[in-house]
C-alpha positions as CSV (number, residue, x, y, z in Angstrom):
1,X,-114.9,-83.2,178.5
2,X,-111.2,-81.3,178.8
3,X,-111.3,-77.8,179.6
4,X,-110.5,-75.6,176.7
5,X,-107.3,-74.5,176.5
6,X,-107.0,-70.5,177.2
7,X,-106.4,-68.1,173.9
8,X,-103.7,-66.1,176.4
9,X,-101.7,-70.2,177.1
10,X,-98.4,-70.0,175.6
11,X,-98.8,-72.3,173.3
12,X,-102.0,-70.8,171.7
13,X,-100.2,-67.9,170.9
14,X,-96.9,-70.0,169.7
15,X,-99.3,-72.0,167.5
16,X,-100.9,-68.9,165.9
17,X,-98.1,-67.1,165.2
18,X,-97.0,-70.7,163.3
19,X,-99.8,-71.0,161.1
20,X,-100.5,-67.1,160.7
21,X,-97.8,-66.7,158.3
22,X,-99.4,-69.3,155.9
23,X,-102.1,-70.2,153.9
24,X,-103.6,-72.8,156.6
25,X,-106.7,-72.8,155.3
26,X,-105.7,-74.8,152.3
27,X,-103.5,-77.8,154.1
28,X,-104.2,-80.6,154.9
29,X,-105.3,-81.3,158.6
30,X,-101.9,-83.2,159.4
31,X,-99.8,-80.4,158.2
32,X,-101.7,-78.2,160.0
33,X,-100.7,-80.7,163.1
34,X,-97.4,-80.8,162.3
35,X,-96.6,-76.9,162.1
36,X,-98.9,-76.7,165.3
37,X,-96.6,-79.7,167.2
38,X,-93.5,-78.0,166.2
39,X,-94.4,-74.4,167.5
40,X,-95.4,-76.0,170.7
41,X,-92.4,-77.9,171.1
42,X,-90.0,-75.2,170.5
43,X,-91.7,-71.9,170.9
44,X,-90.8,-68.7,169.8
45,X,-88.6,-70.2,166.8
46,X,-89.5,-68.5,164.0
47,X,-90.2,-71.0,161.0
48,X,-90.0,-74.0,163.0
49,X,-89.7,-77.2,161.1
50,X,-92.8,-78.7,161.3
51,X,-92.5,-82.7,163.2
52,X,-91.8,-85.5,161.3
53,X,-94.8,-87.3,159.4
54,X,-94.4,-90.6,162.0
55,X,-95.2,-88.4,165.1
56,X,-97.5,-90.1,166.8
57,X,-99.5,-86.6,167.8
58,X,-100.3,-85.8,164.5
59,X,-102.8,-88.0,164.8
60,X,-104.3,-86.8,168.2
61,X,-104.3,-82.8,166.9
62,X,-105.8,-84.3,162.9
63,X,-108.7,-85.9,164.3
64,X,-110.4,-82.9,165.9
65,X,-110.0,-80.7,163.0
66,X,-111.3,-83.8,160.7
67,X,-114.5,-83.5,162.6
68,X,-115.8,-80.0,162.5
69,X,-115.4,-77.0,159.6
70,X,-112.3,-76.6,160.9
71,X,-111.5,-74.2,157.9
72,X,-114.4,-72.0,159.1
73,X,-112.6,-71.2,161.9
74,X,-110.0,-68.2,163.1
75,X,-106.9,-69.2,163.4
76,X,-106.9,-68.7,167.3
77,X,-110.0,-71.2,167.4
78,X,-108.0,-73.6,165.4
79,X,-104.9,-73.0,167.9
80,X,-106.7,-73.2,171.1
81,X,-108.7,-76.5,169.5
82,X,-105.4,-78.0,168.9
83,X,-103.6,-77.2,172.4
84,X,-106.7,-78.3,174.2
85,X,-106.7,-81.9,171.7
86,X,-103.1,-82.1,172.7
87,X,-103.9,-81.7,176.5
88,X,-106.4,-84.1,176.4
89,X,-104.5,-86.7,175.2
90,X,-101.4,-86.0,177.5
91,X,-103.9,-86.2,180.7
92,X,-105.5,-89.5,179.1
93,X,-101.8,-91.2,178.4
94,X,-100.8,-89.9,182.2
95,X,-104.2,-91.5,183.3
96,X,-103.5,-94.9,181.7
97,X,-99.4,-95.4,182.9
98,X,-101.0,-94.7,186.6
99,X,-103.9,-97.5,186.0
100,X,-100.9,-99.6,184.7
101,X,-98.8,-98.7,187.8
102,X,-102.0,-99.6,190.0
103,X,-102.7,-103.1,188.2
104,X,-98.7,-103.9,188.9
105,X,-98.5,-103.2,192.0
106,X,-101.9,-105.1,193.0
107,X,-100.1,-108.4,191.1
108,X,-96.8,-108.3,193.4
């Protein structure tokens, strides 16, 4: 399992203040991703577009609100649950391209 990502991290904070504003509660967990992806991306914009619909992290930050009462939740769990999903999958992804690099190099 990932370590949690802190409720004092940047990004939990840029994510809150995102979603604060709004009505979360009532979208839909891949708007919820993209307001989330876009304050992370470029924090401290206030309003921030949320991402384009065909990012492929929407995905990655949907599927762990799909699977609990995410709507139960403050909006610094939700943050911190999204950060920590995003994390995960970054340190997976970095973990696979070195395996790649590995598996290359043995073949030359």
């Amino acid at each position: 399992m990932f370590r949690p990502a802190s409720l004092t991290d940047t990004r939990v904070c840029a994510v809150r203040e995102a979603l604060s504003p709004y009505d979360w509660r009532r979208l839909t967990p891949e708007m919820v991703s993209r307001r989330a992806l876009a304050a992370i991306d470029s924090p401290g914009t206030a309003d921030a577009v949320p991402v384009a619909r065909h990012d492929e992290r929407i995905g990655v930050l949907a599927e762990p609100l799909k699977s609990c009462r995410w709507r139960s939740l403050t909006v610094e769990a939700v943050s911190r649950r999204l950060v920590t999903a995003l994390d995960a999958w970054l340190h997976e992804s970095q973990w696979l391209e070195i395996e790649l690099r590995w598996i290359s190099d043995e073949r030359s």
